[in-house]
C-alpha positions in Angstrom: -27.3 -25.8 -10.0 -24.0 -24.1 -10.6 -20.8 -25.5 -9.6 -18.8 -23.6 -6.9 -15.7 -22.1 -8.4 -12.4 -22.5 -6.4 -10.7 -19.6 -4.9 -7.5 -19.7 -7.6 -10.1 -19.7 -10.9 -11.5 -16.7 -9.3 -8.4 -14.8 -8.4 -7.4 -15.4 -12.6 -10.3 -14.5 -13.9 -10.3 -11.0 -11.4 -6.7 -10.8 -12.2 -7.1 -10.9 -16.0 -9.9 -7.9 -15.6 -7.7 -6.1 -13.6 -5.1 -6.0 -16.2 -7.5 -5.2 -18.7 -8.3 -2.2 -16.7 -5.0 -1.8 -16.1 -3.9 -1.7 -19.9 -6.5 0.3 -21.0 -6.0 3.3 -17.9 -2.4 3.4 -18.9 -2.6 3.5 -22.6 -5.5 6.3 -21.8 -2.7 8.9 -20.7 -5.2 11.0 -18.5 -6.4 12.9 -21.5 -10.0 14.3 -21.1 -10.8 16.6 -23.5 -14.0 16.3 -25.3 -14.8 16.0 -29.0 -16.9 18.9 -29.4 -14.7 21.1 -26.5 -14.8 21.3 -22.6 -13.3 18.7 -20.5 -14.3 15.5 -18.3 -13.5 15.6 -14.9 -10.7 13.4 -14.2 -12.4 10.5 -12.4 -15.4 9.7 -14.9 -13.5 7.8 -17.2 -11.6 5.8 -14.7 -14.5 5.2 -12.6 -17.0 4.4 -15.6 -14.1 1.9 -16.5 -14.2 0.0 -13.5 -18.0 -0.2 -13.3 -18.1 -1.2 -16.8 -15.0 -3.7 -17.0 -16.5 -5.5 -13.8 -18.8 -7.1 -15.9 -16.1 -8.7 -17.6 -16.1 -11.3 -14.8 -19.8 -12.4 -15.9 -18.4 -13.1 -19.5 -18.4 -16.4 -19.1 -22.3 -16.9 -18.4 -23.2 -14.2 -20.1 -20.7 -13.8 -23.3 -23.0 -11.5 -25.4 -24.6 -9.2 -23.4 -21.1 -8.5 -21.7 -19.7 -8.2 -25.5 -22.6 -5.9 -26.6 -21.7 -3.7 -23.2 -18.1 -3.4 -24.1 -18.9 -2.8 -27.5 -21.1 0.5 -26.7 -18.9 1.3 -24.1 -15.6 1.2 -26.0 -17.7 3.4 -29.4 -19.2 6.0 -27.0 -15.8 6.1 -25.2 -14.0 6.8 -28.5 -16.8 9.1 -29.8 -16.7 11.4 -26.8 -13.5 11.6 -25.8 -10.6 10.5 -28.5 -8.2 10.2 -27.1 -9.5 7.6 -24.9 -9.6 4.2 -26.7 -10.5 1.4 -24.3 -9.9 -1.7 -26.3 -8.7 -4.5 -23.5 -12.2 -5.4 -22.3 -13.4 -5.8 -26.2 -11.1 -8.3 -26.7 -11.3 -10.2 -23.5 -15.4 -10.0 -24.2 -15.0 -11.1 -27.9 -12.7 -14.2 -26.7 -15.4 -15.5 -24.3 -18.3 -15.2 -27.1 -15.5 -16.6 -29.4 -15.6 -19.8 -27.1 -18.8 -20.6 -26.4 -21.1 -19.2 -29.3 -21.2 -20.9 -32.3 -18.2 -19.8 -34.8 -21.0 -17.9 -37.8 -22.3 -15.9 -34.6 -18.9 -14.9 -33.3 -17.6 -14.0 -36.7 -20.3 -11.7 -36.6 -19.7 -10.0 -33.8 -16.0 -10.2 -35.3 -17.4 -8.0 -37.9 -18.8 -5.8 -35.4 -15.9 -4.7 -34.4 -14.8 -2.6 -37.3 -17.3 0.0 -35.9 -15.4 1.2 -32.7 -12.1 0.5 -34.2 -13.0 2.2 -37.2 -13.9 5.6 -34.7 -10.4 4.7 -33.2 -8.5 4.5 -36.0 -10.3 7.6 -37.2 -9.1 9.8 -33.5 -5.6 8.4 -34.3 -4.9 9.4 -37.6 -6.6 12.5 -37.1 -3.6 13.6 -34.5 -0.6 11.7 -36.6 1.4 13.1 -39.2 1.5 12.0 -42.7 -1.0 11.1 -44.9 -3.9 10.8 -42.8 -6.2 8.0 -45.0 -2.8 6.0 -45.2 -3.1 6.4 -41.2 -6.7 5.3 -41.1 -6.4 2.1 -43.1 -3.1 1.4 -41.5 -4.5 1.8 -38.2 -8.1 0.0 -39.0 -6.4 -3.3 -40.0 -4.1 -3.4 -37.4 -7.2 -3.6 -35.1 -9.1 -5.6 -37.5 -5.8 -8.2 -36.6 -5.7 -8.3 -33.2 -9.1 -8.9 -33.3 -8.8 -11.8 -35.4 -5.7 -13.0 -33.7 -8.2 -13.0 -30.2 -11.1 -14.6 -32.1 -9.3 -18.3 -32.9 -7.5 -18.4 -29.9 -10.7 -19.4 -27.9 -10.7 -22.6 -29.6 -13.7 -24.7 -30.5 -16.9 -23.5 -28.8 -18.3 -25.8 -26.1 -22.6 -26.2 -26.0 -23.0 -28.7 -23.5 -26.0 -27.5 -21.0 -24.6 -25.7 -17.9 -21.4 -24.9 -20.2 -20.4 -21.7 -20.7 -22.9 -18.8 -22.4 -25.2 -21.4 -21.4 -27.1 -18.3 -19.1 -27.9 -16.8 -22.3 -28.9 -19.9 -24.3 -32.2 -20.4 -21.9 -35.5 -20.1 -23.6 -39.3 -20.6 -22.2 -40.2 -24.4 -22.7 -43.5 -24.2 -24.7 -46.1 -26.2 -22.9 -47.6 -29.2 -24.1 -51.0 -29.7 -23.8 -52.5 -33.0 -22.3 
């Protein structure tokens, strides 16, 4: 049985995915144009935003698969359209598996990271002046930071039963036979 969450917990945690929407919409800019030419229309990328960044409030019971959906999301985001970088919802996704996953798992998704900031870092340099593989590195471990400057800040993770990413931790019982 789940314990009943009271109304202010609720209102942070909607309020902390509503900035995160928030952030990522205004650092977007409203550019739509596609990689390989032609343009979104406007509302996809704000509207597949909020459908995916609502799963942010399930991060705490389910830290992973919400991680692993921000992770496509924010790679096919950056892949299609580069100049749209959604990076918010990684990080708030990578703290909740950072606090209840054990720390060699986390640092592994950690590690995952470098693929969608690595496509970021790529759209950005390609647009910047200057030396454009100075850009790139420059760019890459500034990402690679904040990401590791989220990951600690969870703390110590918690595995008590019913605690949090405990959703994901269930596995069939194998029977015993009499």
């Amino acid at each position: 049985m789940t314990a009943r969450r009271r109304p202010l917990e609720v209102a942070l945690r909607v309020a902390v995915v509503g900035l995160a929407l928030v952030v990522d919409l205004i650092i977007w800019n409203e550019e739509r144009q596609l990689r390989g030419g032609g343009h979104l229309p406007f509302v996809v990328i704000p509207v597949l935003t909020v459908v995916v960044y609502s799963t942010l409030l399930l991060r705490g019971r389910y830290p992973r698969s919400v991680l692993a959906l921000q992770w496509a999301f924010a790679l096919a985001s950056s892949l299609l359209v580069p100049q749209f970088q959604p990076v918010a919802g990684l990080l708030l996704a990578l703290h909740a598996v950072a606090s209840c996953r054990p720390p060699r798992e986390s640092a592994l998704w950690l590690a995952s990271l470098a693929v969608p900031f690595g496509v970021q870092s790529y759209n950005t340099s390609v647009v910047s002046t200057g030396d454009q593989e100075r850009n790139f590195a420059f760019l890459l471990l500034l990402w690679l930071l904040i990401g590791l400057a989220v990951w600690p800040s969870a703390g110590c993770p918690t595995r008590r039963p019913g605690g949090p990413g405990a959703s994901e931790n269930l596995r069939p019982q194998s029977r015993r036979r009499p």
